[in-house]
N, C-alpha and C positions, 0 to 999 in steps of 0.2 A: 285808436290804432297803435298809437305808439306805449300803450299800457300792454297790449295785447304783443307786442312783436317783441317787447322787453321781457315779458314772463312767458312766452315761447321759446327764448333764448336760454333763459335760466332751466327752465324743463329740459329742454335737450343734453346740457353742461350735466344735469343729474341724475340724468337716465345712464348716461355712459359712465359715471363716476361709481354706479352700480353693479355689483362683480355678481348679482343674482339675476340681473339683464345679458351679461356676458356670455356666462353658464350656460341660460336656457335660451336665448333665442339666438346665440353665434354657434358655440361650440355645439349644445345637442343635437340641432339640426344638421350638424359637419358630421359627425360619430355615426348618426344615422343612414346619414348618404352614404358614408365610404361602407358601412357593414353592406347595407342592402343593396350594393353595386359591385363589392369588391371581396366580400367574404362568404356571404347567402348564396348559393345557388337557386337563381325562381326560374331558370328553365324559360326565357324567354327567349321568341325566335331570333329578334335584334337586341343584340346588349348594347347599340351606339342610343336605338330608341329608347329603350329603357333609362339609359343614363339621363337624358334629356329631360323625359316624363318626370323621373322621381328626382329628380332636380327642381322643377315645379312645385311639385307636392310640399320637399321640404323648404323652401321659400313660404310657400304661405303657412304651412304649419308654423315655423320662427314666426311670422309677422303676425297671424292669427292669435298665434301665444302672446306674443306682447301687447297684443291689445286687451286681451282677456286679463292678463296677469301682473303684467306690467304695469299696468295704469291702472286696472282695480283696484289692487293690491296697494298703489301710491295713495290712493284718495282715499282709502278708509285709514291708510298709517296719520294722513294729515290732518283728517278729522277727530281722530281719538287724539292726537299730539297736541291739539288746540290750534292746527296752524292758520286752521279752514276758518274758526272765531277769531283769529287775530286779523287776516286778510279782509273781512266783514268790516273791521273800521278803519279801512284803509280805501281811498278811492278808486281800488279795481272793482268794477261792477260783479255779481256772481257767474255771468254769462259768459265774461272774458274769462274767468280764472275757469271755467270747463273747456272753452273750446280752444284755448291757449292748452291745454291738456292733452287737447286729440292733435292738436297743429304741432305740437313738440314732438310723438309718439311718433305723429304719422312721417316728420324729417328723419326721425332715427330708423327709420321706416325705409327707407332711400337707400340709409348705409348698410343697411341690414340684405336688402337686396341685391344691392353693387358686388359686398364681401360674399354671399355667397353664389350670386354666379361666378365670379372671378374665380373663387373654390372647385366649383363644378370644371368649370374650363381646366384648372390645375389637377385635378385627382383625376378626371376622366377623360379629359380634349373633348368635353361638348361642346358642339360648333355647329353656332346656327347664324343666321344671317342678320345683320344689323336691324332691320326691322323687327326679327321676331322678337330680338334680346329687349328691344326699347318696349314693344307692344305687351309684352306680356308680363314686365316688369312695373309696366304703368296701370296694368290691368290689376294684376295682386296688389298694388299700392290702394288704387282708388274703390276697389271691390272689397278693400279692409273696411268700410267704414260701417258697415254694421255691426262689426267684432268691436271696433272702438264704442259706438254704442253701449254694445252688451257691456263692456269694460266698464264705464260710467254708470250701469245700473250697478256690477259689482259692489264699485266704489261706493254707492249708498249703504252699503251691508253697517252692520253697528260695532264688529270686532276683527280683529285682524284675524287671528287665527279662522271665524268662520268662511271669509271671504277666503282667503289662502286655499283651504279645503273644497268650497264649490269651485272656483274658477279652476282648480286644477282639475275635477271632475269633467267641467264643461269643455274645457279644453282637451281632455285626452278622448272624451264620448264622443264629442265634434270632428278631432282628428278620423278616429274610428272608422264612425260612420259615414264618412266622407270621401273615403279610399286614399286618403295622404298616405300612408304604410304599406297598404296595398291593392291590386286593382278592386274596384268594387265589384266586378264579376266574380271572384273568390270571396268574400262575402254569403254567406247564409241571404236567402232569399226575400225572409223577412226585414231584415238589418238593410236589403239592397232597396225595399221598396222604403223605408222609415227615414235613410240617409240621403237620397233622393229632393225630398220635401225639407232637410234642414240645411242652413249655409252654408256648411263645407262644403258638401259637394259641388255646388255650383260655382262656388270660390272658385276650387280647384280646377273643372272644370274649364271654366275660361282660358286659363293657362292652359292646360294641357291641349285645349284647341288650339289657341294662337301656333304653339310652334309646328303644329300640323299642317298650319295652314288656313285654320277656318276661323271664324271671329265668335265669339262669345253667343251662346242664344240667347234670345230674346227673353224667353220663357226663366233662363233664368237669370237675369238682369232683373226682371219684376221681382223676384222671390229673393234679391238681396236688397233691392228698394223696397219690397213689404217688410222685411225684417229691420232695415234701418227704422221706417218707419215705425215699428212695432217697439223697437226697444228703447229709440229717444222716447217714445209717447209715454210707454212703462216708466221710463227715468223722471220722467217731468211728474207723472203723477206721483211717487213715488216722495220725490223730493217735497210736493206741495203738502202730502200727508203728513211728512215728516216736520215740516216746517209750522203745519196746523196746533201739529200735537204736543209743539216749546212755546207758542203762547197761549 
């Protein structure tokens, strides 16, 4: 416990020390909100709802990204660096040094949601009630854990630049189809039945329930614990082939 709470600590110090963490999961998601609340006209009936809504959206888009990108992207730099071989003859088990990974991600995770509601509240006066701000800030927190996942099979990737390249794929497809940009009723029909069935949506989803009022469905609480499950299972096999095929 105390190797694990030591290298959780040091993950977090590194994540923020990182001005490509900064970029993409503070400021993009801030540049996006004020255009598509304060510049775009989308012609909606309520602009105090709207503001709220895509406040949501760009929360989990930031936290979505830094799972995908942020901690992918980390573990393939620190296995081509040698750091992942050097850590191997050192008493952290391999288990710790991964979930010390997602336990670091997922604290910056916290400040990343704190700043930009606090942001929303400053550019727009969204104003919701103490419970929805906690509920649906703990709901994008702990409904990230599938994107941490997918983030950890990234990091199995063999090059940095290719991982760089999918995970920014997955992440802009995933935003997409997800309705974070915009509602998924505007969406093509096909895209609205495809995005449906993948994790964004139901991410976002859930937030955008809470501050309405309603709690997350059921139906899609399963469809982010199938995917957790799906993509630790991919990572574990994954790593074991990988590991088969060095001795």
């Amino acid at each position: 416990m105390k190797l694990f709470l030591l290298q959780s600590q040091a993950e977090v110090r590194r994540i923020f020390r990182n001005p490509y963490f900064v970029f993409w999961s503070l400021l993009m998601p801030l540049v996006f909100y004020f255009i598509f609340t304060n510049v775009v006209s989308t012609g909606v009936p309520d602009q105090d709802e709207w503001n709220a809504h895509f406040l949501m959206s760009v929360t989990a888009f930031s936290v979505m990204g830094s799972s995908i990108m942020t901690l992918g992207i980390r573990l393939v730099q620190e296995r081509t660096e040698g750091w992942t071989a050097y850590l191997e003859t050192t008493p952290l088990p391999p288990v710790t040094y991964f979930t010390s990974k997602m336990a670091g991600q997922s604290v910056v995770h916290v400040f990343s949601i704190v700043f930009i509601f606090l942001a929303g509240r400053i550019i727009n006066g969204v104003s919701l009630g103490a419970a929805e701000w906690f509920l649906s800030g703990l709901w994008i927190l702990t409904a990230s854990l599938p994107f941490l996942a997918l983030g950890v099979m990234v990091g199995l990737m063999k090059r940095v630049d290719t991982a760089s390249g999918i995970s920014n794929l997955l992440y802009l497809a995933l935003a997409l189809t997800g309705g974070m940009w915009m509602p998924m009723e505007v969406l093509p029909e096909a895209l609205q039945m495809i995005g449906k069935w993948l994790p964004a949506y139901p991410y976002g989803s859930g937030a955008w329930g809470i501050i309405r009022g309603s709690a997350p469905e059921w139906r899609h609480i399963g469809l982010l614990i199938g995917y957790l499950a799906l993509f630790l299972g991919a990572a574990v096999y994954i790593r074991k082939r990988q590991d088969a095929m060095q001795t």
